[in-house]
N, C-alpha and C positions, 0 to 999 in steps of 0.2 A: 504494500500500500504506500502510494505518496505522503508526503508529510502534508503538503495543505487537505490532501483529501480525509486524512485522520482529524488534522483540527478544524475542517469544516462538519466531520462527522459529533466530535465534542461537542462545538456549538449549538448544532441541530437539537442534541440528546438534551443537554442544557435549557433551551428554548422549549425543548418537549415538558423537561422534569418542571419548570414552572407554570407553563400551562396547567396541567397535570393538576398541580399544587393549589393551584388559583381555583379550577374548576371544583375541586372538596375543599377548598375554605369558603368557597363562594356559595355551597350547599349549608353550609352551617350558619348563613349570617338568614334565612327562613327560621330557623330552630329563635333567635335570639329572641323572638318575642313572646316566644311561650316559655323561656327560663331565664329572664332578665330579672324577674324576681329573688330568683336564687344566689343574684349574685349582692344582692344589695341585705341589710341586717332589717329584717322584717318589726324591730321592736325601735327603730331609729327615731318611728315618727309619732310614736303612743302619745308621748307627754307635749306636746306641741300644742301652742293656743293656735286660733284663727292667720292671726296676725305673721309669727310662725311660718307656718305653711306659706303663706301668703307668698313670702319671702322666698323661701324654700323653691315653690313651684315654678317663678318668674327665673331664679338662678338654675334651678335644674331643665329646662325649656333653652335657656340660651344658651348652655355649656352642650344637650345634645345638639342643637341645629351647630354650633362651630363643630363640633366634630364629625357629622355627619357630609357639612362642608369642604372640611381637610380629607374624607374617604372619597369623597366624590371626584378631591382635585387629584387626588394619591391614584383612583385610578383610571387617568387622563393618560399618566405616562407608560412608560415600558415595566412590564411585569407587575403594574398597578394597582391590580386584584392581591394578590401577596403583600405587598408593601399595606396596603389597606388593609389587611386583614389582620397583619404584624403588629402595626405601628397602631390603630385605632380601635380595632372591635371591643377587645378586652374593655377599654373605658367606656365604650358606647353603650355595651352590654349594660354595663354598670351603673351609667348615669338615669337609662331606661329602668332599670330595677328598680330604683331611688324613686323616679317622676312617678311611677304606678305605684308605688307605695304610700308617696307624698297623696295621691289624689285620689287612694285608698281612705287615708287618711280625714281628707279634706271633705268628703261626701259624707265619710260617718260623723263627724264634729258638723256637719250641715252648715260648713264656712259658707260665706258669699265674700263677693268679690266688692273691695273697698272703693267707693266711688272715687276718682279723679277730684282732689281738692282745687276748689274756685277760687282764683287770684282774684283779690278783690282790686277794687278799679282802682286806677292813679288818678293821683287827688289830682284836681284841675290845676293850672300856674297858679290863679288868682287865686285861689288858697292856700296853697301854697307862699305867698308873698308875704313876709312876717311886718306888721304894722310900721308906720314908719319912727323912724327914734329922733325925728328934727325937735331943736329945741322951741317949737311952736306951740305954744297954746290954741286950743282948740277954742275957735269962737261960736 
């Protein structure tokens, strides 16, 4: 055998073995949303008020959507699916166990969701204007 034809054959087998790899990690990110649970501490969210949760749900919502983001970008490039599945499931899993716990949580505490507080209006200039301090007596 030639030498480029053996490390063209390397390559290939290489290219195969992550394929390969990609296609059964890529089968298990189906499975994550029926044991996302499992990966997060079921008693996390017991002693939590409203307010709490509240908190809780808004950070665990934006911590999945960036990671879900960086998997999405992870497999754009070459062997992406692998790198993705490396580098982020583990926490995705993770953060998803958390958020169905949290809003486990938040349905039995029969939370609601805190209205948006109303800035109150800015005062006008003319009221603003503090009296004047001339040494005038008022006629």
């Amino acid at each position: 055998m030639s030498a480029s034809f053996s490390s063209s054959l390397r390559g290939f087998g290489a290219l195969l073995a992550l394929l390969v790899a990609g296609a059964a990690l890529s089968g298990c990110a189906g499975m994550s949303e029926t044991i996302a649970p499992a990966f997060a501490d079921p008693a996390k969210y017991e002693l939590y008020d409203c307010k709490q949760l509240e908190a809780e749900r808004k950070t665990l919502a934006k911590r999945t959507d960036e990671l879900r983001a960086l998997m999405e970008k992870a497999e754009t490039g070459a062997g992406g699916a692998v790198v993705s599945e490396l580098a982020y499931r583990n926490d995705y899993v993770a953060a998803r166990g958390s958020s169905q716990l949290a809003e486990d949580a938040w349905r039995r505490n029969r939370c609601r969701e805190t209205p948006p507080e109303a800035t109150p209006p800015a005062p006008s200039p003319a009221a603003a204007k503090p009296a004047s301090k001339s040494g005038r007596a008022a006629r």
